[in-house]
ZAMARGU-4260 file (C-alpha; in steps of 0.2 Angstrom, whole numbers, plus 5000, padded with zeros to 4 digits):
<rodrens>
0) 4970/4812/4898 | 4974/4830/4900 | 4993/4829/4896 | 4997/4837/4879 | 5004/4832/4867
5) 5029/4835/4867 | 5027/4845/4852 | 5011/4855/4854 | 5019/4858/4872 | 5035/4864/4861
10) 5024/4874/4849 | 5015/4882/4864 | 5032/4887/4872 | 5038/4894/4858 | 5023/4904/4855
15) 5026/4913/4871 | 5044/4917/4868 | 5040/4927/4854 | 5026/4936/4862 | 5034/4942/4878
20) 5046/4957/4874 | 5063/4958/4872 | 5066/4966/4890 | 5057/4951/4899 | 5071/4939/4899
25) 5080/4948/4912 | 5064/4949/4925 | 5069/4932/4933 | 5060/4917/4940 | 5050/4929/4949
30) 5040/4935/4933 | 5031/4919/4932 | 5011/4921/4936 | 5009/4905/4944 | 5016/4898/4961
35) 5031/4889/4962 | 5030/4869/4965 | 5040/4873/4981 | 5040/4855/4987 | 5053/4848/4977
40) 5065/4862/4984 | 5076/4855/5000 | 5077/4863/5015 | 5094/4870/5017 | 5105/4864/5030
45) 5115/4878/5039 | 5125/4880/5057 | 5113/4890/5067 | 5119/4908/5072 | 5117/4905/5091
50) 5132/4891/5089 | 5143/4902/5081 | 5138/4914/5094 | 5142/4901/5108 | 5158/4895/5101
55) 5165/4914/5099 | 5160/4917/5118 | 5170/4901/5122 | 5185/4907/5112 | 5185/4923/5120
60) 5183/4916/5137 | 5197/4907/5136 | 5209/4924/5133 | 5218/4928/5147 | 5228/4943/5150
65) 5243/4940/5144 | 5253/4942/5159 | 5247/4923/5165 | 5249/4916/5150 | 5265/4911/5139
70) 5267/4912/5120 | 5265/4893/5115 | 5248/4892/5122 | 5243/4908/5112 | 5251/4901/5095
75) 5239/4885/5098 | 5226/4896/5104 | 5229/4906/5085 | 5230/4889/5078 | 5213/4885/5084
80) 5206/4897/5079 | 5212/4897/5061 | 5203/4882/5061 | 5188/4887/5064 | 5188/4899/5052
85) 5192/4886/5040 | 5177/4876/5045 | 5166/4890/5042 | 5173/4893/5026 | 5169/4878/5021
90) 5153/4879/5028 | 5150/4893/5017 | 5154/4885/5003 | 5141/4870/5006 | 5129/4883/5006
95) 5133/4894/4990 | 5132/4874/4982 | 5115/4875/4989 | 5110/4889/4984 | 5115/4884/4964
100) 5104/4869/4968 | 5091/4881/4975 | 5091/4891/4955 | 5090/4875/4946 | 5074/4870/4954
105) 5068/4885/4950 | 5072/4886/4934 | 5063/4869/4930 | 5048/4878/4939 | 5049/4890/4927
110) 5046/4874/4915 | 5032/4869/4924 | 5024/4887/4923 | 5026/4886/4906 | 5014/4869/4905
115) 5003/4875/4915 | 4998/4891/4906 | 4999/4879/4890 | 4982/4867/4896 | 4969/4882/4902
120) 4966/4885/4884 | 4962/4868/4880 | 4950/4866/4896 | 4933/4867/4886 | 4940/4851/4876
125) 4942/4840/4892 | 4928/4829/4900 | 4919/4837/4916 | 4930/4821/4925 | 4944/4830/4918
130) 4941/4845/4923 | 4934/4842/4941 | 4954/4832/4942 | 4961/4848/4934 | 4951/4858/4950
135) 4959/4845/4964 | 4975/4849/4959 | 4973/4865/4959 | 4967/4866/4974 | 4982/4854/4978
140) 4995/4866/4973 | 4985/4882/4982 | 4987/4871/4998 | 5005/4869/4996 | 5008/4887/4994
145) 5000/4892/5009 | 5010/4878/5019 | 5025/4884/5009 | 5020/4902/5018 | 5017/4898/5034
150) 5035/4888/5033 | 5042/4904/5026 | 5034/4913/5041 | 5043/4905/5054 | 5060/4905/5046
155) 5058/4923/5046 | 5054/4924/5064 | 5069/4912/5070 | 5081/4925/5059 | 5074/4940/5069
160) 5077/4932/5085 | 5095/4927/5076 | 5096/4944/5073 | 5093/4951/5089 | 5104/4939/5098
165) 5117/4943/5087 | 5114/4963/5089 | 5115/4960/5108 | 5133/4949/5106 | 5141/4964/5095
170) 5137/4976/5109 | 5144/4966/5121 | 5160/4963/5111 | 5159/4985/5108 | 5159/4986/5127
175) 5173/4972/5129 | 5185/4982/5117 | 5182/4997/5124 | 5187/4989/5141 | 5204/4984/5134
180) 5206/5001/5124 | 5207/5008/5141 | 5218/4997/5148 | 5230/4999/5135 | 5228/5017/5136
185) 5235/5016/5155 | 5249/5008/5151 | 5256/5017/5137 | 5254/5031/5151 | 5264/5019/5162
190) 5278/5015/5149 | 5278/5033/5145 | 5281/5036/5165 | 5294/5023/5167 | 5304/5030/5150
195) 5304/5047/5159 | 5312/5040/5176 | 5324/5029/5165 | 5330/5044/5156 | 5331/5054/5176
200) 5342/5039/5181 | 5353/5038/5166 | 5358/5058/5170 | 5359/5057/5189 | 5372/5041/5181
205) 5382/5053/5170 | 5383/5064/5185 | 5398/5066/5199 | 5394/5055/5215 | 5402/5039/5215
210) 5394/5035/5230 | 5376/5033/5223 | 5381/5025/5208 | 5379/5005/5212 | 5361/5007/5219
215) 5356/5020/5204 | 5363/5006/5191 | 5355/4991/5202 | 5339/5003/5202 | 5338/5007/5182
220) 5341/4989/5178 | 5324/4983/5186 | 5317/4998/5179 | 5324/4992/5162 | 5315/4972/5166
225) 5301/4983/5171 | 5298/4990/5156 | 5303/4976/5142 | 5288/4966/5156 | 5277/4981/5151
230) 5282/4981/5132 | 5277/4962/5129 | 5261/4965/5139 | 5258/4978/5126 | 5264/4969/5110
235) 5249/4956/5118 | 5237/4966/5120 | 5239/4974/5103 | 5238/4956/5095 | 5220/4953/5107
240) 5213/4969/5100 | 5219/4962/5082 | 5208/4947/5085 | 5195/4956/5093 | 5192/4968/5078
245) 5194/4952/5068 | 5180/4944/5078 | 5168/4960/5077 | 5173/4963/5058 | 5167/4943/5055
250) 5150/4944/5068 | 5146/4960/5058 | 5147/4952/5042 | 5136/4936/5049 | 5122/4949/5055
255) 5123/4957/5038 | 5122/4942/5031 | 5106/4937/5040 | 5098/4953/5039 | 5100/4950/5021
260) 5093/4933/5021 | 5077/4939/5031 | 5073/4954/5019 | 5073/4942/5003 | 5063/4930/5012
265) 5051/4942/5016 | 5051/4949/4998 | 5049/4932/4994 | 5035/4930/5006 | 5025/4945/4997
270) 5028/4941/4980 | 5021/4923/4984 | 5005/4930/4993 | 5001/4940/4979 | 5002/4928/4967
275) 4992/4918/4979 | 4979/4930/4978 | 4980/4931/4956 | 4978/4911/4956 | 4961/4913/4970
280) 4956/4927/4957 | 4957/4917/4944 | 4951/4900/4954 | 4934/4909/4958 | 4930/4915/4939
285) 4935/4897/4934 | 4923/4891/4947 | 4909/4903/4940 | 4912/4896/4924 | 4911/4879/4929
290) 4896/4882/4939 | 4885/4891/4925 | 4890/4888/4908 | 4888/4898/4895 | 4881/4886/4880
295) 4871/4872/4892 | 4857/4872/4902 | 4859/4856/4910 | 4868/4853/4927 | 4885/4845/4926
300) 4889/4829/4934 | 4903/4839/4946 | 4889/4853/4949 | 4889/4849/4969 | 4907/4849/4970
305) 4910/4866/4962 | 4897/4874/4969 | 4904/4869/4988 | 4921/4874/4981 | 4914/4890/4976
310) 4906/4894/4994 | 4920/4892/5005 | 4930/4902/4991 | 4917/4916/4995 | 4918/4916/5014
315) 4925/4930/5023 | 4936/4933/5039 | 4923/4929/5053 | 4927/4922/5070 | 4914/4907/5066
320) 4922/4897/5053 | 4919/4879/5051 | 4933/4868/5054 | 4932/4857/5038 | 4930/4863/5020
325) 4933/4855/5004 | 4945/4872/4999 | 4957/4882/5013 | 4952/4901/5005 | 4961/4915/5007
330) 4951/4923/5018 | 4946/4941/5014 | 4942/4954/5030 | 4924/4957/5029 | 4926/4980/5028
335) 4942/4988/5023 | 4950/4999/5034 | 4940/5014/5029 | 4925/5004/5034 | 4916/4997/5018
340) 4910/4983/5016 | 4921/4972/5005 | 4910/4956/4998 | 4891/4959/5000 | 4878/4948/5008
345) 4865/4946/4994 | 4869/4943/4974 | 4879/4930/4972 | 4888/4935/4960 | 4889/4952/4965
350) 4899/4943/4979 | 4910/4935/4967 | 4914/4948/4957 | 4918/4959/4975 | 4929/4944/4979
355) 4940/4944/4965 | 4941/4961/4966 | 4947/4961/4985 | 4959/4950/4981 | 4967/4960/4966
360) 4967/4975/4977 | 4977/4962/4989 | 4989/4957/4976 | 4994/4976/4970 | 4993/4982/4987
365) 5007/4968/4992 | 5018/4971/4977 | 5018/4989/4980 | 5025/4986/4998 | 5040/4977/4992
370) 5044/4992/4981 | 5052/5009/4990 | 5041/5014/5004 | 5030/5029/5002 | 5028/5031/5021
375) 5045/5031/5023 | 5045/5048/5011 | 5033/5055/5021 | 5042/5052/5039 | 5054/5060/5032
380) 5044/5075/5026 | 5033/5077/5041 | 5051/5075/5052 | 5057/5089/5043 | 5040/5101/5047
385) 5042/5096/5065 | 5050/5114/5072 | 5043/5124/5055 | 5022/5126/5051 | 5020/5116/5033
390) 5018/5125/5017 | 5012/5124/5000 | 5028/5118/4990 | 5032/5105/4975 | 5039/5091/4986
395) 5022/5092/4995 | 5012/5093/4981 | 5020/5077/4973 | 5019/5068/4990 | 5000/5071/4992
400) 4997/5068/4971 | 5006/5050/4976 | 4994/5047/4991 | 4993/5049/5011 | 4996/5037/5022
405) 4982/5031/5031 | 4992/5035/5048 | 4993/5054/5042 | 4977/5056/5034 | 4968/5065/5046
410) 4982/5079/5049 | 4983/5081/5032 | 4965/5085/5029 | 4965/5094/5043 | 4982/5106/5037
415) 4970/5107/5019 | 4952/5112/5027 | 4962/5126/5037 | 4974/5129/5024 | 4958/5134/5012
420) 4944/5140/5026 | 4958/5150/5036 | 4948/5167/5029 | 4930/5160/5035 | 4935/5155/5051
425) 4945/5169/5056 | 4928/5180/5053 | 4920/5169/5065 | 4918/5168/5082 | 4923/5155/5093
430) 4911/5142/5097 | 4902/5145/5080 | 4900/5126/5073 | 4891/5123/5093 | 4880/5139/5092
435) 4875/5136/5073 | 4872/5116/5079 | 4861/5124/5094 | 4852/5135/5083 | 4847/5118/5072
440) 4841/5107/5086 | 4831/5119/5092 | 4823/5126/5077 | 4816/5117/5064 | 4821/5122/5045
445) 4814/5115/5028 | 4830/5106/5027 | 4830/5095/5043 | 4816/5083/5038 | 4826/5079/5020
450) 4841/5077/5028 | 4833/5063/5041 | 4826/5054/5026 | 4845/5054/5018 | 4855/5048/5034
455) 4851/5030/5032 | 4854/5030/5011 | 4871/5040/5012 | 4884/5023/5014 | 4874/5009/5017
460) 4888/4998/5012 | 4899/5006/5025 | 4899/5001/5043 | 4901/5019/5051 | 4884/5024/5043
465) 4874/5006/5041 | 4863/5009/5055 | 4852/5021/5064 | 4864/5017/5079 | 4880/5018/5070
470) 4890/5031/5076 | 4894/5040/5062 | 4873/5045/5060 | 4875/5058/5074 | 4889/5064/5067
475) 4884/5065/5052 | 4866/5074/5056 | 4873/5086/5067 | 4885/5093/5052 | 4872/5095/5041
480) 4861/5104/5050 | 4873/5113/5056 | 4878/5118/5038 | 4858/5122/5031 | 4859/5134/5045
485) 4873/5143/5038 | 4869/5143/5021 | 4850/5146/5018 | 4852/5147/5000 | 4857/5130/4999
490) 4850/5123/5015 | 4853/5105/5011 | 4855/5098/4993 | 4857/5075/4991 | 4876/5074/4987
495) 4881/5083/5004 | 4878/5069/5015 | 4891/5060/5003 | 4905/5075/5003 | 4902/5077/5023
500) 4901/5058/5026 | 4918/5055/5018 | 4925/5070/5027 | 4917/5061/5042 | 4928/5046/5040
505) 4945/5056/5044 | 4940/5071/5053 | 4929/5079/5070 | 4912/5086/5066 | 4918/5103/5068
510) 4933/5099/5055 | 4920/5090/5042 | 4909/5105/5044 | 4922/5117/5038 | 4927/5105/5024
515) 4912/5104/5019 | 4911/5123/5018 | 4928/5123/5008 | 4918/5111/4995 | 4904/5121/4995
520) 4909/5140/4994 | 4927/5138/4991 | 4931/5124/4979 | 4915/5122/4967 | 4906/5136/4958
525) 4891/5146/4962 | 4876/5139/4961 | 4883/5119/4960 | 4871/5113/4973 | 4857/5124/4972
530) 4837/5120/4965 | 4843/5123/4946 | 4863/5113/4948 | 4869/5127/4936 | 4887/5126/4940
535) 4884/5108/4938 | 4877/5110/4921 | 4890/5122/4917 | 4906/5110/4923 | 4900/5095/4912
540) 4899/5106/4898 | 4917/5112/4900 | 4921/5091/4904 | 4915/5089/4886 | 4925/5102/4879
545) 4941/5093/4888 | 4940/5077/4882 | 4936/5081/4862 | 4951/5090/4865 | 4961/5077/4878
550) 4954/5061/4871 | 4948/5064/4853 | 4945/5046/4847 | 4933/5043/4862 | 4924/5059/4860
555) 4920/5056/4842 | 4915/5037/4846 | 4902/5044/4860 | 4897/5055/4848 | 4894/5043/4834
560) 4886/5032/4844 | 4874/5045/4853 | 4879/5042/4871 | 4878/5059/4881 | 4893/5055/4896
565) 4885/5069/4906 | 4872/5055/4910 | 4887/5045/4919 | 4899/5059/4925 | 4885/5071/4932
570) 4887/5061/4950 | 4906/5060/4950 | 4908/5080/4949 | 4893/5082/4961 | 4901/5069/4973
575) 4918/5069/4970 | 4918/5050/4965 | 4910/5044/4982 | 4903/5026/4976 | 4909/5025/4958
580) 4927/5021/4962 | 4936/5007/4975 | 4939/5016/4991 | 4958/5016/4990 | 4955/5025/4974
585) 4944/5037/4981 | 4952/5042/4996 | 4969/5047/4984 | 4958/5056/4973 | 4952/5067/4990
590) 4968/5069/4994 | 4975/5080/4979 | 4958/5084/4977 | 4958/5093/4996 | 4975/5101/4990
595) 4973/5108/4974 | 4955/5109/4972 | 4941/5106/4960 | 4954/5105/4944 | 4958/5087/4950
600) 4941/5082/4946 | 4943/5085/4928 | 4959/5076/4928 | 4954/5062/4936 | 4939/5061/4927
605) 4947/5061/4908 | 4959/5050/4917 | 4945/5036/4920 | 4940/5036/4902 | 4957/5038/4894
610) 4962/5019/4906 | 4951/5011/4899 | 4949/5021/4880 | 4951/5003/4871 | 4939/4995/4879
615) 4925/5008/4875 | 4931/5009/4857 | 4928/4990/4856 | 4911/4993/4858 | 4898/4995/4844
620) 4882/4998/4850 | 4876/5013/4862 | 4867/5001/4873 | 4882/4991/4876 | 4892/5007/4879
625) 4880/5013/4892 | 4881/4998/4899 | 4900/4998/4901 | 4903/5016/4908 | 4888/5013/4922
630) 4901/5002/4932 | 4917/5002/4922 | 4925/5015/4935 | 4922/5000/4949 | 4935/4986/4940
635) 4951/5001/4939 | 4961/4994/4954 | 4978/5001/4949 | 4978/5018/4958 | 4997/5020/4952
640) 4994/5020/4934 | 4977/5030/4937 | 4988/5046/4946 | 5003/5045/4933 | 4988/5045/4917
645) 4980/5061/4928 | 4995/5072/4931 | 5008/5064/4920 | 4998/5058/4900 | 4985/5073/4902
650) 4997/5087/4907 | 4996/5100/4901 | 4980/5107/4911 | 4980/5126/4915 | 4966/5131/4927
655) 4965/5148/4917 | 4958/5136/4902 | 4945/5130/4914 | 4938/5145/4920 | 4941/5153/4903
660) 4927/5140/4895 | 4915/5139/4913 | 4914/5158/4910 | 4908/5154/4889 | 4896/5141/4897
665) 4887/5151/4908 | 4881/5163/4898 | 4873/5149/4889 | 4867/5139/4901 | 4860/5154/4910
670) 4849/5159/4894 | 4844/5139/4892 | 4836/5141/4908 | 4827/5159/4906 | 4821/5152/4889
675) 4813/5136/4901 | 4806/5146/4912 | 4799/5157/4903 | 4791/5143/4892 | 4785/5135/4910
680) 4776/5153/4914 | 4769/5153/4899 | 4761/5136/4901 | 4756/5141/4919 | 4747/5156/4912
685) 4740/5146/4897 | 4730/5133/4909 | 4724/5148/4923 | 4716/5157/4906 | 4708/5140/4897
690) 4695/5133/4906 | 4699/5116/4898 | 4716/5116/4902 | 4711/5120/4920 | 4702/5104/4924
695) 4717/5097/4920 | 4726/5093/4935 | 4739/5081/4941 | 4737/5068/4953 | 4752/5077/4965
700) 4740/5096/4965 | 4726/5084/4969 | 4735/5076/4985 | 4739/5094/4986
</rodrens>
């Protein structure tokens, strides 16, 4: 019922051949979006490493110095041995014939992709029994591949321990020919002994004293047996060590071999996990369509089903799981490793939507891995720094623009905050984040009652702040108090208990305290965070000015349609993106961020619009537009293609540019406000002169 048609599967086929580009062809099987039917592939059938280990032992132990043995049982031994080597080429062979068999099945599931991206486009012309069979087999074939996974999984555990054994068996072969180096080594010493007394005999020979010369000729002749003994020992030994090397040469190339074999398993492994976690990405927004569809009110006849499917699909990785569901889900951890929460508890289809994109975080995160490690880059950098202090320079500019590893996160931070704050705290004395702490507990300021009310509402979704009992609250109260004691003028503004939290999640209080100062006095301009957000005010004025000249299209499409972006962007300068982008993008943005400094917010900011510039210029109305850009930043998953648009499309971006047009701006913005107040004065003045105006009073004066 739901097979097409041979020639509207052609025609379908052929229609995709002339869509993909001409580069693609040579991608491989691997390209394919959907899992491999790995069933029909046979298991290869292969002599295990340990038996060749085993036999190798055997014919080793049955060399003998070659003083104890004669020549015929060596030739046999050789001839023994040749054999083997012939059964394992042949044993070779079988298995390059396998692994032709191995591309051919592949290249039919290649087929088989193809049909199945052919049918999804005719779905909405199938029965609901149709597509409730179309769901079991899909469910089917995800089953499969996680069977297929956990097969793969062990392989690669017995190749490890094959490794190992066989890393163990070339040391001992190593020790073995050093042994027998040795020996030969004493007696070449030996032959070059006896060759000296030979030639001592010969003279005292030659001499006058025909007495002494029977015993001296009798003498030199056993010397002589002596040493054509000791040059076939040596002619022996040399054809051992030949062997041996022969042996070692062949158990080197076996261990290669599997070291090979386990790295392309595990590539293999990846890349089928994350395309398991694109076809569970697509599952759920299939099931939500199934579920509630678009054009019918009414509940489907398969309504249950799907809605069971779709609640094991939307469990998360909790100890109490039942043991029976109608679908086995790729379970997703409840938090992320920086301690958000990654599906919530309430909307259901806020769930959903966290769940698909969980799992496309997976699936990039996982093809990225099998790519050239950017830890690897920065062991190597931080190995380097290990008897030198670190320094501003390009290669570490280009490593922290890439990202930091989690591992080195908090050193990093830390070598920034210092890096920028060294002229503060060097002014200070020591114990001056405790004193100023001390100073705050014991004496109330205007600030401490606001900052109380904010602990609770700074990361809800985050474990580290969820509670009044999490420990991050302390934490997090004793910074900020500490810092409204240092800075009256500011005392406490709502956007530092973000910056602080976040600083929080890497660093010690007293570190987050001085990267909060760095933010504050350092980084931003005067004014950001006080009463009147004048540096705020002036920033998204210059953010304007950048994108009419970075992205033009999309600054005269805003414009047209009347859509002020301050309106969206206000919150990502004053926060530096905290809770408008997916965490693992946040934290990269902090990081070049802590660097370089506030520049990096206007490049990631034009970066944001500019990834998803088509999307915006689709829209035609301003309310759909507002709409789009209040949670548009949350579906950008790619961090990769979001760091090369920031410093690779946008470049360039002189900093002298910015404070250039901040400078223009503030003169405006300043008179703005003088003009404001002095329009609010007037007005004050205006209701304490007119009696009528004076009755007038709001409902907050009354309260008053």
């Amino acid at each position: 019922m739901l097979d097409p048609s041979p020639k509207d599967l052609e025609e379908s086929m052929a229609q995709e051949e002339k869509k993909r580009p001409s580069s693609e062809p040579s991608k491989g099987v691997s390209a394919s979006a959907f899992p491999f039917d790995f069933g029909r592939i046979p298991h290869k059938s292969r002599r295990p490493l340990k038996e060749i280990i085993a036999t190798s032992r055997s014919r080793n132990s049955l060399d003998s110095p070659l003083g104890e043995c004669n020549g015929s049982k060596g030739a046999s031994e050789m001839q023994l041995k040749f054999q083997s080597q012939q059964e394992e080429l042949e044993r070779l062979t079988k298995e390059l014939l396998s692994q032709k068999e191995l591309v051919r099945l592949l290249q039919q599931t290649v087929r088989s992709s193809q049909y199945d991206k052919y049918f999804p486009g005719h779905l909405c012309d199938v029965s609901p029994k149709g597509q409730l069979e179309l769901l079991r087999q899909k469910d089917h074939q995800i089953l499969g591949l996680n069977d297929q996974l956990e097969r793969l999984t062990l392989e690669k555990e017995s190749l490890r321990q094959e490794a190992r054994s066989l890393k163990g068996t070339v040391g001992e072969l190593s020790e073995r020919l050093g042994m027998l180096m040795e020996t030969i080594q004493a007696k070449d010493e030996v032959i070059v002994k006896l060759s000296r007394e030979l030639t001592e005999c010969q003279e005292q020979a030659s001499s006058p004293g025909g007495s002494a010369q029977a015993p001296a000729s009798s003498s030199a002749n056993k010397e002589l047996q002596e040493l054509d003994r000791l040059k076939d020992s040596l002619q022996g030994y040399k054809t051992q060590n030949k062997f041996l090397n022969k042996e070692i040469l062949e158990l080197s190339a076996l261990r290669r071999n599997a070291e090979n074999r386990e790295r392309d398993l595990v590539a293999k492994c990846t890349s089928l996990e994350a395309k398991l976690c694109q076809v569970e990405s697509k599952y759920l927004i299939l099931l939500q369509e199934m579920k509630t569809p678009v054009c019918s009110e009414e509940q489907r006849p398969n309504h249950d089903v799907v809605a069971q499917l779709l609640e094991d699909a939307l469990r998360v990785d909790t100890s109490d799981q039942p043991e029976q569901t109608v679908f086995k889900p790729h379970l997703v951890s409840e938090y992320d490793i920086y301690g958000f929460r990654t599906v919530p508890e309430d909307d259901e289809e806020e769930r959903l939507v966290a769940k698909v994109r969980a799992l496309d975080l997976k699936s990039l995160s996982l093809t990225e891995s099998q790519e050239t490690s950017l830890g690897v880059k920065w062991e190597n950098y931080l190995a380097s720094t290990v008897n030198r202090e670190m320094a501003r320079c390009v290669e570490l500019k280009n490593l922290i623009r890439s990202g930091i590893p989690h591992a080195h996160r908090s050193k990093m931070w830390k070598w920034c905050v210092s890096l920028h704050a060294k002229k503060f705290k060097d002014s200070t004395e020591p114990g001056y984040f405790q004193n100023l702490l001390q100073n705050a507990l014991k004496k109330q300021n205007p600030a401490s009652k606001q900052i109380e009310l904010d602990l609770l509402r700074t990361l809800p979704n985050n474990k580290h702040y969820a509670s009044p009992t999490s420990e991050g609250i302390q934490k997090l109260r004793n910074v900020l108090l500490a810092y409204s004691w240092r800075n009256p003028d500011i005392g406490y503004c709502q956007g530092l208990n973000r910056l602080a939290a976040i600083a929080l999640l890497y660093l010690e209080q007293e570190d987050a305290f001085w990267c909060l100062v760095t933010i504050v006095e350092i980084f931003m301009a005067r004014d950001y965070y006080t009463k009147t957000l004048l540096g705020s005010q002036v920033d998204q004025r210059v953010f304007k000015d950048l994108m009419s000249e970075k992205l033009p299209r999309l600054h005269a499409h805003l414009e047209q349609h009347r859509v002020d972006s301050s309106l969206i962007t206000f919150n990502w300068f004053l926060v530096v993106f905290v809770d408008s982008v997916v965490s693992d993008v946040l934290f990269k943005i902090w990081d070049s961020f802590l660097y370089e400094g506030p520049k990096v917010i206007f490049r990631f900011a034009l970066a944001l619009f500019k990834f998803k510039e088509e999307e915006i210029l689709k829209l035609q109305d301003s309310t759909s537009i507002f709409k789009y850009l209040r949670y548009f930043t949350r579906t950008i998953l790619d961090a990769r293609k979001l760091i090369s648009i920031a410093f690779g499309d946008l470049n360039p971006f002189p900093l002298r540019q910015i404070r250039n047009r901040r400078a223009f701006h503030l003169e405006k913005v300043r008179l703005e406000l003088m003009e404001l107040e002095a329009i609010r004065e007037d007005f004050l003045r205006g209701r304490e002169t007119d009696p009528d105006k004076r009755d007038l009073i709001s409902d907050d004066e009354e309260d008053g």
